[in-house]
C-alpha positions in Angstrom: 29.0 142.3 106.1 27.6 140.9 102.9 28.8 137.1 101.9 30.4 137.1 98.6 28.4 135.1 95.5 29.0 131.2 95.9 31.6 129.7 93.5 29.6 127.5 90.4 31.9 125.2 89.1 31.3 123.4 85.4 31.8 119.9 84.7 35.2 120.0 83.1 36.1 122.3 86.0 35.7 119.7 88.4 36.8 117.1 86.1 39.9 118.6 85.8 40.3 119.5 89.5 39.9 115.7 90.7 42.4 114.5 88.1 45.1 116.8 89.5 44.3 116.7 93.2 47.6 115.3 93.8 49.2 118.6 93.0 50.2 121.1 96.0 47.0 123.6 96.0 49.2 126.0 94.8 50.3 124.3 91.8 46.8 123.1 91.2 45.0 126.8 91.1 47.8 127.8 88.7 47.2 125.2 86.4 43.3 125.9 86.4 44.0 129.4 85.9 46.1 128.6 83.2 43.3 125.8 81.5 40.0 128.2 82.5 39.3 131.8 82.3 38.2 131.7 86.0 40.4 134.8 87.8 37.9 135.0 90.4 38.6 131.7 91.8 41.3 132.3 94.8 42.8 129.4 96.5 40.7 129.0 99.1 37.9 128.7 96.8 40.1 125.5 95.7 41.2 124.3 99.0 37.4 124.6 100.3 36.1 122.1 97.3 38.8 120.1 97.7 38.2 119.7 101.1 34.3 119.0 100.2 34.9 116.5 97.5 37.4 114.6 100.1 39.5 114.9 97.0 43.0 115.1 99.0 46.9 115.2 97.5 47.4 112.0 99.4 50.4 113.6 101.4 50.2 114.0 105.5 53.7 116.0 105.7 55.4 113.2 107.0 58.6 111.5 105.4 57.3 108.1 103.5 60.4 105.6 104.2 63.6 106.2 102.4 62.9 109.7 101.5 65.7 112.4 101.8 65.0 115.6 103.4 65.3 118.2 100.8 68.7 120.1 102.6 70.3 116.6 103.4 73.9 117.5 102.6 73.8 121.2 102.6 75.3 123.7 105.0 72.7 125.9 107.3 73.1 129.4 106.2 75.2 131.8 108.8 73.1 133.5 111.3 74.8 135.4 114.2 72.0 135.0 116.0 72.1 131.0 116.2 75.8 130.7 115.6 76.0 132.5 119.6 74.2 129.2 121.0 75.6 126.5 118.8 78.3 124.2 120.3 81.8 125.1 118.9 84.1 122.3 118.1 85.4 120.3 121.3 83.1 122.0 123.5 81.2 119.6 126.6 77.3 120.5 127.5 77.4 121.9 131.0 75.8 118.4 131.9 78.7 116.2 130.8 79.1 113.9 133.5 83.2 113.9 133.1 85.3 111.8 135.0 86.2 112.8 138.8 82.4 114.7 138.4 81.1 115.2 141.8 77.7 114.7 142.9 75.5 114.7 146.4 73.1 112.0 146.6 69.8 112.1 148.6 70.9 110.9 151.9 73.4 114.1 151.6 76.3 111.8 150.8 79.3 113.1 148.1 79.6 110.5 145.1 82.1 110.8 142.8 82.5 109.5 139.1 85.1 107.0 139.1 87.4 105.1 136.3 86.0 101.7 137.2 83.5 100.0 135.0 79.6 100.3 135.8 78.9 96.9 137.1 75.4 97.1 136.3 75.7 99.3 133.1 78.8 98.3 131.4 79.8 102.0 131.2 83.6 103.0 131.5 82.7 105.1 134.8 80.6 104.7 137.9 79.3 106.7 140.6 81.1 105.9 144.6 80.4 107.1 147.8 83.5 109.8 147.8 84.5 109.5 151.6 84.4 105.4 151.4 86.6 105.7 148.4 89.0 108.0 149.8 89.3 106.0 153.5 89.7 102.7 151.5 92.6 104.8 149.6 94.5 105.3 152.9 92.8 102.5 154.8 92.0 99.8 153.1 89.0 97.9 152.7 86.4 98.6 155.2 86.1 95.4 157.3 83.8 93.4 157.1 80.5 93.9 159.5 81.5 97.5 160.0 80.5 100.6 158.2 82.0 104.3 157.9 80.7 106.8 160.5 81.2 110.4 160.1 82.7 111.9 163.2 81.7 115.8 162.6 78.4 115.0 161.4 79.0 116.5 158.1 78.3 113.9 155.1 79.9 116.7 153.3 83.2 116.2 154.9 85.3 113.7 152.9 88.5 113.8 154.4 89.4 109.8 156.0 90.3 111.7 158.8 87.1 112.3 159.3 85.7 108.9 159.0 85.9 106.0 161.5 85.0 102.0 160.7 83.1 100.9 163.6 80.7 97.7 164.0 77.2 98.4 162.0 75.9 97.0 165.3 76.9 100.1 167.1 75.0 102.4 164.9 71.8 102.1 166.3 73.5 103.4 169.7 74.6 106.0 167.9 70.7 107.4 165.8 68.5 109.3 167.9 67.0 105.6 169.1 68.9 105.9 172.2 68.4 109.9 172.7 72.0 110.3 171.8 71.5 111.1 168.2 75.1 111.5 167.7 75.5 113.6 164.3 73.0 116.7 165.9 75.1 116.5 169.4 77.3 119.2 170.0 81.2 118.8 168.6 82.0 118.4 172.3 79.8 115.9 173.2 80.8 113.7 170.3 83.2 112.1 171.6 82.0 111.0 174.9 79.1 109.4 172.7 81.1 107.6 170.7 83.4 106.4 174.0 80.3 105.1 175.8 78.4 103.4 172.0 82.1 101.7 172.0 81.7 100.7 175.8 78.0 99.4 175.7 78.8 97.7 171.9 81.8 96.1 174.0 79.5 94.6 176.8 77.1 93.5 174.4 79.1 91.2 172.8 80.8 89.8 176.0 77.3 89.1 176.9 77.0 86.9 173.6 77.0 83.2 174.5 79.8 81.3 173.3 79.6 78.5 170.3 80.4 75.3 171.6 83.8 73.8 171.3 83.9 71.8 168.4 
């Protein structure tokens, strides 16, 4: 395939060409169309000595500072294609984290968005441990020194029932540390674990020596 003839270019052509570079190439060809009697030159003739020349319009297709975007104000014309996916009036992405929103964190423990503020955020809601938050409903506080052990081994299971406050001390008697590893024992071995963690715990702490008497 044969390359067609290169494009010669007089000096006015070219003058005239570098004093409207500015103008979209577009624009430009039809102006030199309409100053010359040069039909043969197609655009990308005129792009490809622009681009030579280095003569360039000077815009990058970015928005300088301050400039409106041409549509600013005006409606996006109907499409029934896009109107299917767009968000009607009052509707909530499928991500909204909405109040009393449940979650399971990665030690397989049920959190649950609260009304209480974020003390590290400063947001209206905060995430809680979902079984501590219920107990604490029917309980009360959790002492102090103790911690919340689930008694069916299911993390899932939020129910206070299913929840006992026992010393943090007795945990370790209760992991797999021992060999007792209380939350993989079977339903009816649980509570003999427990019963003997509680008496060993017990004995432990008798064992303690005392303060002196002030």
């Amino acid at each position: 395939m044969s390359r067609g003839r290169p494009i010669r270019w007089t000096h006015d052509e070219l003058a005239f060409i570098e004093a409207h570079r500015s103008l979209p190439r577009a624009a430009l060809l039809a102006e030199f169309h309409a100053t010359f009697e040069r039909p043969e030159v197609t655009l990308s003739n005129l792009a490809a000595l622009c681009k030579r020349r280095g003569w360039l319009t000077g815009r990058d297709g970015r928005y300088s500072p301050g400039q409106e975007p041409p549509n600013k104000g005006k409606r996006m014309p109907y499409n029934p294609n896009s109107a299917r996916t767009q968000f009607k009036k009052g509707n909530l992405p499928h991500n909204t984290r909405y109040l009393g929103h449940e979650r399971v964190s990665v030690d397989g423990y049920v959190e649950i968005s609260i009304d209480e503020p974020n003390p590290h955020t400063g947001y209206e809601r905060r995430y809680v441990l979902k079984h501590r938050w219920l107990w604490e409903k029917a309980n009360g506080p959790v002492p102090e020194g103790h911690a919340l052990k689930c008694l069916d081994g299911d993390r899932l299971n939020t129910d206070p029932s299913n929840w006992m406050a026992i010393p943090r001390a007795m945990l370790p008697r209760l992991s797999g540390r021992f060999g007792r590893d209380y939350d993989k024992a079977p339903a009816e071995l649980k509570p003999t674990i427990m019963a003997v963690s509680k008496l060993e715990h017990r004995a432990a702490e008798l064992r303690k020596p005392k303060g002196r008497e002030r």
